[in-house]
C-alpha positions as CSV (number, residue, x, y, z in Angstrom):
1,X,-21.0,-127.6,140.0
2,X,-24.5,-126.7,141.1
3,X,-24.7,-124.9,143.8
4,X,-26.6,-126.6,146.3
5,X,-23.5,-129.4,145.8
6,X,-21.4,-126.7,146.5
7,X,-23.4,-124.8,149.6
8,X,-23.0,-129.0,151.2
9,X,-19.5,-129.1,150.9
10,X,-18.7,-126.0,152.5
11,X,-21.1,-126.6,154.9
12,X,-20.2,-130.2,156.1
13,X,-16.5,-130.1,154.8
14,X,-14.5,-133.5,154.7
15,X,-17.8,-135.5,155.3
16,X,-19.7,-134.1,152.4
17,X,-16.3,-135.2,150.1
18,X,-16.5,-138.9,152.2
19,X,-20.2,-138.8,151.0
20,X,-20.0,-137.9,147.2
21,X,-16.8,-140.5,146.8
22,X,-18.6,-143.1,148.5
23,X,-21.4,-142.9,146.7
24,X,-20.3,-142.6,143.6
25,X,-17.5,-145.9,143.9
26,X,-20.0,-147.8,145.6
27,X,-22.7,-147.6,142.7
28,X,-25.2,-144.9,143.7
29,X,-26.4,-142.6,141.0
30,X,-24.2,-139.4,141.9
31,X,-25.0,-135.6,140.2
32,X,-21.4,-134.7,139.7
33,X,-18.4,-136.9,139.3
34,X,-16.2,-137.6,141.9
35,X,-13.0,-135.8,140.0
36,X,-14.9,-132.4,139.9
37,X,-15.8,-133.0,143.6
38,X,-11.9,-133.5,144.4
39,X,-11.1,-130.3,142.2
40,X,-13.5,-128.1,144.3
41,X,-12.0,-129.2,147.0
42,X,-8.4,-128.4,145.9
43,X,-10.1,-124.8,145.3
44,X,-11.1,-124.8,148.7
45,X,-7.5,-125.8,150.0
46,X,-6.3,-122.8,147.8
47,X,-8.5,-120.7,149.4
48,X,-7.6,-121.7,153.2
49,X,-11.0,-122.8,153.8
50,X,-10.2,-126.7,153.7
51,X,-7.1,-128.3,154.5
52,X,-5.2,-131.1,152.5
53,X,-4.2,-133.9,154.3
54,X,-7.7,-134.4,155.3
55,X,-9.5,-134.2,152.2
56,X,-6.9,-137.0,150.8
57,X,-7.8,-139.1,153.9
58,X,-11.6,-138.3,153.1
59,X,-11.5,-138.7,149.7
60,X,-9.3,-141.8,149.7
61,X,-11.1,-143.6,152.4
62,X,-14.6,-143.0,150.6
63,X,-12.9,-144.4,147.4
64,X,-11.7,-147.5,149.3
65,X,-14.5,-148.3,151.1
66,X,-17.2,-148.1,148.5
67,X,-15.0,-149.4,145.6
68,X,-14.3,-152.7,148.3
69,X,-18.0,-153.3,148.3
70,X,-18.5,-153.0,144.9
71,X,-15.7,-155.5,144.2
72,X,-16.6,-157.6,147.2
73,X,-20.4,-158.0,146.0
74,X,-19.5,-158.9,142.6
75,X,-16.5,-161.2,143.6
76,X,-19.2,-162.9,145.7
77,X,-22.6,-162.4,143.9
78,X,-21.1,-161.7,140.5
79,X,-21.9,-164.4,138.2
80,X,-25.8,-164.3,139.9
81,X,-26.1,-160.5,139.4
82,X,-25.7,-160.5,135.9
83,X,-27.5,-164.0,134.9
84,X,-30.5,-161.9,137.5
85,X,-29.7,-158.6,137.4
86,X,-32.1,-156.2,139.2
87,X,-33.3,-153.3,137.4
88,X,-31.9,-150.9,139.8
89,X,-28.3,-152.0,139.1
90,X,-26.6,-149.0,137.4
91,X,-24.4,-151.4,135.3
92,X,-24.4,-151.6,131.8
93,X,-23.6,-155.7,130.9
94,X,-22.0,-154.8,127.2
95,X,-19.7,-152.7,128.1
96,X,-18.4,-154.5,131.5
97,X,-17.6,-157.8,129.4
98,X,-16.2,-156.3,126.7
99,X,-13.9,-154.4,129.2
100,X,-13.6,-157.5,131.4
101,X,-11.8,-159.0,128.5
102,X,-9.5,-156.5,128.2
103,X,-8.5,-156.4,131.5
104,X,-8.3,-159.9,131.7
105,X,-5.5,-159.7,128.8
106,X,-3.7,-157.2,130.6
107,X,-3.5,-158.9,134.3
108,X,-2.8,-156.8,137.0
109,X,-1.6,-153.7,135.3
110,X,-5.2,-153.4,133.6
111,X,-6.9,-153.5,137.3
112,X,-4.3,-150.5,137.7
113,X,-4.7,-148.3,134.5
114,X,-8.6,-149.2,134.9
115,X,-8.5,-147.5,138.6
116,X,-6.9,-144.8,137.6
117,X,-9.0,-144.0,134.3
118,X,-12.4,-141.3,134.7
119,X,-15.4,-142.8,133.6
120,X,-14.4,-146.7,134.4
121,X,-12.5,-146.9,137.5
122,X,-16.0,-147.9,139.3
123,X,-16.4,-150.6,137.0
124,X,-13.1,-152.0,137.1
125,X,-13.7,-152.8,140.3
126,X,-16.8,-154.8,139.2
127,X,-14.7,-156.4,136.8
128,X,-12.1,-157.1,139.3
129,X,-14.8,-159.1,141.3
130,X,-15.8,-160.8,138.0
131,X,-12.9,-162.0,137.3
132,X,-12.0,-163.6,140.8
133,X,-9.0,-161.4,141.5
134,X,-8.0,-162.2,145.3
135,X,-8.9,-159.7,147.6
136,X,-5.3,-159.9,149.2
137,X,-4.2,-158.7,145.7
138,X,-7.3,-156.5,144.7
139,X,-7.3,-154.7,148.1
140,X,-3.4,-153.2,148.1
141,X,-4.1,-152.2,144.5
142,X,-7.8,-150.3,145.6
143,X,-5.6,-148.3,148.2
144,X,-2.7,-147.3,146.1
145,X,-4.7,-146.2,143.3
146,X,-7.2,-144.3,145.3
147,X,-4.3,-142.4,146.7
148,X,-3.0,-141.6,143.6
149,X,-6.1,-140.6,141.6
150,X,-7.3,-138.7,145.2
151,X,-3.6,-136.4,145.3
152,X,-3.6,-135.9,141.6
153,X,-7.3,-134.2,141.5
154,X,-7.0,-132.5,144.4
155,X,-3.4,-131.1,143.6
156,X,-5.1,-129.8,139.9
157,X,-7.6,-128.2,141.9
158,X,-5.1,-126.2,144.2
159,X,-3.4,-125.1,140.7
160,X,-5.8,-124.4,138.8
161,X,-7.1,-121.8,142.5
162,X,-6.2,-118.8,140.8
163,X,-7.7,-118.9,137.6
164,X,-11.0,-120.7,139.0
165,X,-13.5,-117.8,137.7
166,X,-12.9,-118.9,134.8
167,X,-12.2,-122.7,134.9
168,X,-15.4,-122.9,137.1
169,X,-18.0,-122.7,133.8
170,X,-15.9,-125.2,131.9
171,X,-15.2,-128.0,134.9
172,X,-17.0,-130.7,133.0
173,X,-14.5,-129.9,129.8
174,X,-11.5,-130.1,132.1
175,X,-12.8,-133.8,133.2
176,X,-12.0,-134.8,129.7
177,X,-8.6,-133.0,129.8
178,X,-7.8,-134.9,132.9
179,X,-8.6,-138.3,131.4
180,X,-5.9,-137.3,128.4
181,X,-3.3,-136.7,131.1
182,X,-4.2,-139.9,132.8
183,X,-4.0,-141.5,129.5
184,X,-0.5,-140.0,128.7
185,X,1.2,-141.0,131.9
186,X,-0.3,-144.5,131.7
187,X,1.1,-144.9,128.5
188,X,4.3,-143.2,129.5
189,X,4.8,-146.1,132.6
190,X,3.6,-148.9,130.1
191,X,6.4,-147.6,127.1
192,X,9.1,-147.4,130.0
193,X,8.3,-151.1,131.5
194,X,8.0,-152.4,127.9
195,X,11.6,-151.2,127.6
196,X,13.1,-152.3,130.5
197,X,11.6,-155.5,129.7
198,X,13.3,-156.0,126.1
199,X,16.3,-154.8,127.7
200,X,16.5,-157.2,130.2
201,X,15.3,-160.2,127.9
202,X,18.2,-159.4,125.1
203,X,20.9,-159.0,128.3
């Protein structure tokens, strides 16, 4: 992480990670993703300089708040925004329909396993306004899933405390390595519903 990121959070603490998760979910252009922000701050809980139950509440309200606005302007505006879209919007048309589509195959489950995937959860929460889903839906799912992906990055971080000299030069490596365990466990819940689905069907 560079270092003036890291001289802010240890200087304004649980606002500085409310900031860089806000940002980031509601569209602004951030300098370091929001999972290596969460890790640092699991460092910081290993070290007794931060405590956890309030970085999740930071982290999980910045996530919620700036991923509602992002849903809620394109489940109002969305249809205009991309027939007129602005040249400031950070959002690249191609690759939102072509994973609107898959979503939209998957229901509800891809609104899930697209929340809690690095790299496109932000923009499954455009696609999510795209595609209508009802904010009394949308809204439960936002807060679960930013719990989840918020204990899950924060917990690696306090793990991964004692070895950080050396995990530090290679956080943007272990990004990747979290999306493969996100990937694994997704699949693992999909296989195990799949299952219990065929079972119950040939009951």
């Amino acid at each position: 992480m560079p270092e003036e990121l890291v001289i802010y959070i240890l200087k304004y603490g649980y606002l500085a990670i409310f900031v860089f998760v806000f940002s980031q979910e509601v569209g602004l252009p951030n300098p370091v993703p929001n999972e290596l922000v969460l890790l640092f701050s699991g460092y910081l809980i290993f070290m007794g300089i931060l405590k956890l139950p309030y970085i999740i509440l930071a982290a999980v309200l910045g996530d919620f708040t700036g991923t509602s606005i992002l849903y809620t302007v394109f489940y109002l505006f969305g249809v205009y925004l991309f027939n007129h879209k602005p040249r400031w919007l950070p959002v690249p048309v191609k690759s939102i329909f072509k994973l609107k589509d898959r979503i939209a195959r998957n229901g509800l489950t891809g609104i899930y396993i697209g929340r809690l995937t690095p790299f496109i959860r932000g923009y499954t929460s455009v696609i999510a306004g795209l595609l209508e889903i009802k904010p009394k839906v949308f809204f439960p799912i936002a807060m679960i899933t930013a719990s989840i992906w918020a204990t899950t990055c924060v917990t690696i971080g306090i793990l991964l405390g004692p070895f950080w000299s050396h995990v530090a030069p290679n956080l943007s490596s272990i990004r990747y390595f979290m999306l493969l365990i996100f990937t694994i466990v997704i699949l693992v819940v999909i296989l195990r519903a799949f299952i219990k689905h065929k079972t119950i069907k040939n009951e």
